[in-house]
N, C-alpha and C positions, 0 to 999 in steps of 0.2 A: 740134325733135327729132322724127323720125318716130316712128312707133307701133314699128317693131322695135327700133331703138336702145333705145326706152324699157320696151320687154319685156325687153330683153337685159341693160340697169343691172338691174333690178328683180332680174333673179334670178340677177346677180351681186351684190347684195346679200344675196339670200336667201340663198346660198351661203355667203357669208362667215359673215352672221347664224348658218348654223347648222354651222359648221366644229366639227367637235370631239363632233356625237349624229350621224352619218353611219348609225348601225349603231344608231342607239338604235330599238326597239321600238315606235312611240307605242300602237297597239292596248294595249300591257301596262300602259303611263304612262297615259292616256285616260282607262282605264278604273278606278281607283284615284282617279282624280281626280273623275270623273263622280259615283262612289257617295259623295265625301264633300260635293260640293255637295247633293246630294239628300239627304243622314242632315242636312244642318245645317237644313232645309227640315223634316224629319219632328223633328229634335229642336225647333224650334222651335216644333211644333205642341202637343207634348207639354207643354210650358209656356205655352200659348196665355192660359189662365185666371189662371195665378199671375203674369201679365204678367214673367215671369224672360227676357230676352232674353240672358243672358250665357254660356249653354254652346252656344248655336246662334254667336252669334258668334267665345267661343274655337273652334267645331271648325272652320268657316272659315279663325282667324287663324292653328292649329296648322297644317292642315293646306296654307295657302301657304307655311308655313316648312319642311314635307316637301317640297311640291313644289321647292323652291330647293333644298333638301340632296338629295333624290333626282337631278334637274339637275346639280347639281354632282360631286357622285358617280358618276354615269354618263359623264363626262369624263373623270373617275380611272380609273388603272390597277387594275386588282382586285388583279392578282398583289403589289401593297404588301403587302397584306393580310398574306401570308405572312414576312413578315422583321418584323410586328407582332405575329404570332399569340399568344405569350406574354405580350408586352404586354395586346393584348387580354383576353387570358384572365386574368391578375391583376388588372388591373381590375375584369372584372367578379364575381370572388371579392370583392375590397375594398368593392365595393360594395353587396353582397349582407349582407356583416359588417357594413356601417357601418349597415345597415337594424338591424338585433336589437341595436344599440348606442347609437345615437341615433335612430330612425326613429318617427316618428310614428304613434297609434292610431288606428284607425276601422275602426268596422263590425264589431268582435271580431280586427280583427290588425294587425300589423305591416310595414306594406308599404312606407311612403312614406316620403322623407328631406324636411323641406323645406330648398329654396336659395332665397335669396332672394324669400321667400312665396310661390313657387310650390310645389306638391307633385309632384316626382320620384319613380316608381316605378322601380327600378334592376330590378325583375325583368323587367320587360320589355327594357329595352332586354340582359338578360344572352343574352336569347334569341337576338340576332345576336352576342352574343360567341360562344355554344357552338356555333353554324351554320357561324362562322367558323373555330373552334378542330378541329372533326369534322373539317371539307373538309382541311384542313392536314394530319391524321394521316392521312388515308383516299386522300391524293390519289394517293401513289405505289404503290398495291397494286389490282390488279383484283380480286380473289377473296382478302378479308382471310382471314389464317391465326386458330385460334380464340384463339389468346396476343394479334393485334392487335386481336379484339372485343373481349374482356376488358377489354383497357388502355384503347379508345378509350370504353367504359362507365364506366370508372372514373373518365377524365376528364369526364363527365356527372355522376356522380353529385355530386360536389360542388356543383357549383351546384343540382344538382335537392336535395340536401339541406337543402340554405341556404333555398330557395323554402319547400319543404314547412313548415319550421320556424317561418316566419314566423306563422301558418301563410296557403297559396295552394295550394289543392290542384288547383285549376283551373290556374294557372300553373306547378305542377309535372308535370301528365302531359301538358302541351306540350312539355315538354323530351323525355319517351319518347317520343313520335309522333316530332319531330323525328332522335332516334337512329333509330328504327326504320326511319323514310326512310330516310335518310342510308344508313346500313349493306346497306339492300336494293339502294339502288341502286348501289354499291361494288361486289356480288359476295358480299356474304355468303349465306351458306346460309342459308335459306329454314327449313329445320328448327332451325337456330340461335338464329334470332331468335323462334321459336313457341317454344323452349323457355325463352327469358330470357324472356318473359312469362306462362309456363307457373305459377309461384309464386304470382302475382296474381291468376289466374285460377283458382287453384284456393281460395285463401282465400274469394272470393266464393262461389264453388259448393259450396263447403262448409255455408255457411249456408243456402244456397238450397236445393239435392236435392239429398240424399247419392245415389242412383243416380248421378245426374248427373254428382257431382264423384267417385264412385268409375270410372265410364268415363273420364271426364278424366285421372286416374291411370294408368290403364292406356294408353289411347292415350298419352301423354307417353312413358312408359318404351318404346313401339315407336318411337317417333320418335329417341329417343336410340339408339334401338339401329340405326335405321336412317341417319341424319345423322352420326353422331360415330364419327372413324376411328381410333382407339383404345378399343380393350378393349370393344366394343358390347354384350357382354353387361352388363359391369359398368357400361359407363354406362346403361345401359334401367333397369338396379339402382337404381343412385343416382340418379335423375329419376325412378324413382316414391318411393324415400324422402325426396327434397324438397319434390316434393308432397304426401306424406301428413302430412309436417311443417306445409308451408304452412297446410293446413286449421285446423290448432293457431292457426300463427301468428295468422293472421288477427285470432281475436279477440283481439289481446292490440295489433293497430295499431288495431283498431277503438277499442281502450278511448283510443287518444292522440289521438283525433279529437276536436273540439270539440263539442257538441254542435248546434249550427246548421249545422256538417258533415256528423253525422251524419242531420238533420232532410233534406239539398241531396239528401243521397244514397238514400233509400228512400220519402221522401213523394212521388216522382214515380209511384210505381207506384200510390199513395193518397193524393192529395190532400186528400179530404176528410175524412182523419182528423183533419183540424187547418188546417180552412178559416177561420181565423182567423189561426192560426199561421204553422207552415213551410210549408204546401199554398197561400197565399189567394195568393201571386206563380203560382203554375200555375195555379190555378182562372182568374182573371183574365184570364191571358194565351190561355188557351184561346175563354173569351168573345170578347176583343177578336177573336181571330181568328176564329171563326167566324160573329161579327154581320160581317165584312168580305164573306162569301159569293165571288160569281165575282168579281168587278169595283169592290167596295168602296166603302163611305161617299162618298171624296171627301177630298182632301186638308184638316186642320183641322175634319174634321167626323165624326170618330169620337170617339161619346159615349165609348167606355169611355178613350179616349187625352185625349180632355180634360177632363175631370173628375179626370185621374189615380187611375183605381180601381188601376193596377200603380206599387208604388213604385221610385225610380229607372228607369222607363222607356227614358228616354233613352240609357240606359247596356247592361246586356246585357241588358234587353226590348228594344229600338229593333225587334223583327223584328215584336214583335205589333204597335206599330203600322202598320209596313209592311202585315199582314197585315190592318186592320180599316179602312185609309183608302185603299188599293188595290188589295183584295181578292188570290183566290188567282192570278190573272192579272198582277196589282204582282210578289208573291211570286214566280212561274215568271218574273219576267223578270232579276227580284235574283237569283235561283240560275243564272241564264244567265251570265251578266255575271260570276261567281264562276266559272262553268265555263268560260268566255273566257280569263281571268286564269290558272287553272291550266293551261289549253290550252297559252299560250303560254311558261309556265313550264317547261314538260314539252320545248316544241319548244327553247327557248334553250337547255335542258339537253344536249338531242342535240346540237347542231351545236355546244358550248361548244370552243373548241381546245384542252381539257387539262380534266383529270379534277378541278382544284381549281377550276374556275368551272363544271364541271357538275354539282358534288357541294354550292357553295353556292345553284345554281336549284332545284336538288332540297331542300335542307335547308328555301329560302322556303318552298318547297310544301309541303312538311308542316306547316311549322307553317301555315300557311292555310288547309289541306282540315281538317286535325282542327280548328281555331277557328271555322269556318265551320260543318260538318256538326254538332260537339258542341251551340252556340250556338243552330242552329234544332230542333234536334232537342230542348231543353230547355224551348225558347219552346212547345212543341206537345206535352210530355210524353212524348215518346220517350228523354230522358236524363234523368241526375239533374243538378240546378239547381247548376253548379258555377262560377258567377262567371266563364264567359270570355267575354272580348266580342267581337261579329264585327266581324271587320276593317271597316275604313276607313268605319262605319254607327255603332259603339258611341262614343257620349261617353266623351273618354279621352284626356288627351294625350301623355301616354309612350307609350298605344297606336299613336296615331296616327301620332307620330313615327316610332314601330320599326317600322312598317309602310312607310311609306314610305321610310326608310331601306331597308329591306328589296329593296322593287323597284329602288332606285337600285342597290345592288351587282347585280342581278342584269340591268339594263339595261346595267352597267359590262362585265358578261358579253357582254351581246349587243353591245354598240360596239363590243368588240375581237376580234370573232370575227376567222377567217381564212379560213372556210369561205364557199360561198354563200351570201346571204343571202336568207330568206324574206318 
């Protein structure tokens, strides 16, 4: 057999082998895969001392069973999606119920079902039901009217109710981000959606500076007045008496918070008010990261990650030790690679051939940029400490799964484009 014959079987094999991801992505696959060999490599470090080898190997074995389901999924049709959407979406209610029904304790909540000794978090995975469920309502409308925000919120709130109650407070303003996507990229008003978050924002500011939160008032009510094409006087009216209410409100959510909620959410601005307590996971994590300096310890040999002075490390710390065993140079290159990802997310979005596979690349990305930004931003004291993990890095395997799940629909997007491909 000559050398061209045998170039020409070869990648008429190739071919074959890879009939059916023509259109798949791999930069967006790659890279999803890359970060979670590397997190099994950093969690294993974190357990270096207590000789625990079993959560670097689950995030391994989890995350080859994402890559085969993501694989597989990127073959599939996405548009199925849509003659399941309901389906979907009662599931993932039933499952959220079967959580506060039979669901298992730890850590002060309710989150996990077990099946079969494994522990199932169904919130996570409810977050591609709802991704799902949005892109479906949203897809035939460029510019949603405000009766279709309304509804397409309504159907949010449900599951974000269910999260909250567990209680997952972290896992519940994923679900907002998520809408907020979603809806911006649809064609909603831009003043719209500042004012369905305008109530939250004003509870907070209330406690914070009343100047503050009395400007916030006021600007609200010009936004409704300038946004909202009915009766604008009287809507600018009623958007500053719902945030004047808000303010009230507030303390009366604050009082349904748990108290190690309450500790996630204000001890980041003072940590050491209780550097024993709620503060000693930020104190910690601040350390490890900045004993990492430019270039960092070296992998397995950051004191603060093997000693484990941060507990649960492995899980939503994983970034301090990124940050103390390959310094802030490790760090700028994991926030690259997270910038990659959403790049590509953003690009699959444009060229999708219909509004309900550009509206589910869009829904991935929200909930990725806000898990991502929140997660580092927490590990460094810039957020408050709220239990989310970053993607495809955090020990997790429901996480892991929905994540990867995640880019498989969205890879399903990009195989069936009809447009050129980039």
């Amino acid at each position: 057999m000559t050398y061209y014959s045998a170039h020409s079987l070869v990648n008429r094999n190739w071919k074959r082998l890879m009939q059916g991801w023509q259109g798949v992505d791999w930069l967006l696959f790659l890279l999803p895969v890359g970060l979670t060999i590397f997190a099994s490599i950093l969690i294993s470090s974190t357990q270096k001392y207590t000789k625990e080898t079993g959560f670097a190997v689950n995030h391994l074995l989890m995350g080859t069973i994402g890559v085969i389901l993501a694989l597989w999924i990127a073959r599939s049709r996405y548009e199925n999606l849509l003659q399941w959407r309901w389906i979907i979406y009662a599931a993932t209610i039933a499952s959220l119920i079967a959580v506060m029904a039979i669901g298992t304790v730890g850590l002060g909540a309710q989150r996990w079902i077990n099946i079969l000794g494994f522990h199932v978090q169904p919130s996570e995975f409810a977050k591609i039901g709802a991704i799902i469920t949005l892109a479906a309502m949203l897809k035939d409308r460029d510019a949603p009217t405000l009766f279709g925000m309304i509804k397409a919120l309504a159907i949010m709130a449900v599951p974000w109710a269910l999260v909250f109650l567990q209680p997952d407070l972290g896992t519940s303003l994923i679900f907002g981000a998520i809408a907020i996507g979603m809806l911006y990229w649809s064609g909603t008003h831009p003043g719209w959606l500042i004012l369905m978050i305008s109530p939250l924002v004003s509870a907070i500011l209330f406690g914070v500076s009343m100047p503050v939160w009395i400007g916030w008032v006021v600007l609200m009510g010009l936004v409704a007045f300038r946004s909202l094409p009915w009766w604008p006087i009287y809507s600018g009216i009623l958007a500053v008496i719902v945030n004047l209410g808000s303010g009230k409100l507030g303390n009366v959510l604050w009082s349904l918070l748990k108290e190690f909620q309450k500790d996630r959410l204000i001890l980041f601005l003072d940590p050491e008010k209780d550097p024993l307590g709620g503060g000693y996971h930020l104190i910690q994590s601040r350390i490890a990261i900045g004993a990492g300096e430019l270039w960092g310890r070296g992998l397995f040999q950051g004191t603060q990650t093997q000693l484990s002075f941060i507990p649960e490390q492995h899980t939503d710390f994983i970034f301090s030790a990124v940050g103390e065993e390959i310094g802030f140079m490790g760090g700028m290159v994991l926030v690259l690679a997270f910038w990659l990802i959403c790049l590509r997310l953003v690009m699959i979005a444009q060229s999708a051939k219909d509004n309900f596979g550009s509206l589910l690349a869009i829904g991935v990305l929200s909930m990725i940029v806000f898990q991502v930004v929140i997660n580092i931003c927490m590990t460094i004291g810039l957020a408050p400490i709220t239990g989310i993990p970053l993607p495809w890095m955090s020990y997790g395997r429901s996480a892991l799964l929905t994540n990867f799940i995640a880019i498989g629909i969205v890879e399903s997007v990009a195989n069936h484009r009809v447009r050129l491909r980039f």
